[in-house]
N, C-alpha and C positions, 0 to 999 in steps of 0.2 A: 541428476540434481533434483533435489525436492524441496520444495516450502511450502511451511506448515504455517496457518495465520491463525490467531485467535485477537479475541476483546470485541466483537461484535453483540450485540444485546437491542433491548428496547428503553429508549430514553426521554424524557419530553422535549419540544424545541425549547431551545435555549440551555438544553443540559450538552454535559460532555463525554464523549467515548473515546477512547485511548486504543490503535490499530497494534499488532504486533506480528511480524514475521521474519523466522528466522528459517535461514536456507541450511542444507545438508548434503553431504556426496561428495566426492573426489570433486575440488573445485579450487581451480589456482589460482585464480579473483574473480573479484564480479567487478562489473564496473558501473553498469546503470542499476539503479533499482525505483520502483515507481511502486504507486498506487493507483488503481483502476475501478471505475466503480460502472453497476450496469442497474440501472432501473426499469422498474416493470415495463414492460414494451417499450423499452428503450436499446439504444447499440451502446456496448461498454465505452467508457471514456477515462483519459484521464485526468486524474487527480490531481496527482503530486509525484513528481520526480527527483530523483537526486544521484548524481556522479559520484564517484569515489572520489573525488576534490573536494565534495562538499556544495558543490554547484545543484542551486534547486531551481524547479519551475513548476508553477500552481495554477492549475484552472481559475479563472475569473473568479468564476462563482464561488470559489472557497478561498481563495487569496485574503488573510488578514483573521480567517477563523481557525484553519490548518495549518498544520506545522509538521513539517518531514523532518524524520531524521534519520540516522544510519550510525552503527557499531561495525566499523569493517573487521575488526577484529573477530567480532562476533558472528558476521554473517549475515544481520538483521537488521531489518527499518522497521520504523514505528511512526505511527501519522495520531500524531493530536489533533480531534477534533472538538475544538469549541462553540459553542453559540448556533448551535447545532440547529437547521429550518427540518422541518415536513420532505421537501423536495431534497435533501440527502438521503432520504430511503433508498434502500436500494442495495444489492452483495456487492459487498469490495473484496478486490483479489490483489495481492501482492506477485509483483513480478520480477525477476531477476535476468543480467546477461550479463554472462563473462564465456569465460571457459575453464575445461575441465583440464585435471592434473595430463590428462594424456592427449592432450591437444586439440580438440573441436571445441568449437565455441557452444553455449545454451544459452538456449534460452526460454526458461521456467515462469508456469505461472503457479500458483496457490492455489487451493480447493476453495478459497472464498469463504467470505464472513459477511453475516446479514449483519442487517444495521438499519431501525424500523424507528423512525424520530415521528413521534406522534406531536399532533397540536393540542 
C-alpha cells in the first residue's frame, strides 16, 4: 500500500494550504487515516485524524484552523489548513490503516510534504 501526498509549499502566517493524500494497492478498507506532522528538532505528532464514520480528532493547537477530510471512495484525505502561524512549519505525512485485499492489515505512511509558514 502506498500514499502519495502533495499541496505543501511556502506561505505567509495567516495564509492557507490545502494537504492532499491519496492511498494505492490492493486494499480492502482503510479505516483510520490521519495527519502527522514533525518539526525541526522535534518528534512527529499528530494533527488530525479521522475514521471511516467520519469520526475526527485535532490537536489543540490547530483545532478550529484545520479541517480533515476523507473520500473513502476515493482512498484520500485532505487537511485544510487556515490561519496558518510560524510554528506549523514543519513535513506533514499522511497515514493510513486498514487492510489488504489478501488479508493483513497496514499500515502506511506518505513520503511527506514540507510546509514552511513564514512571519
Amino acid at each position: 500500500v502506498q500514499l502519495q501526498a502533495s499541496g505543501g509549499g511556502l506561505v505567509q502566517a495567516g495564509g492557507s494550504l490545502r494537504l492532499s493524500c491519496a492511498a494505492s494497492g490492493r486494499i480492502l478498507y482503510i479505516s483510520d487515516m490521519g495527519w502527522y506532522r514533525q518539526a525541526p528538532g522535534k518528534q512527529r505528532e499528530s494533527v488530525a485524524t479521522i475514521h471511516s464514520g467520519g469520526i475526527t480528532n485535532y490537536a489543540g493547537a490547530v483545532k478550529g484552523r484545520f479541517t480533515v477530510s476523507r473520500d473513502n471512495a476515493k482512498l484520500s484525505i485532505d487537511l485544510q489548513m487556515n490561519r496558518l502561524k510560524p510554528e506549523d512549519t514543519g513535513v506533514y505525512y499522511c497515514n493510513a490503516q486498514g487492510r489488504r485485499m489478501d488479508g493483513p492489515p497496514f499500515g502506511s505512511w506518505g513520503q511527506g510534504t514540507e510546509v514552511t509558514v513564514s512571519s
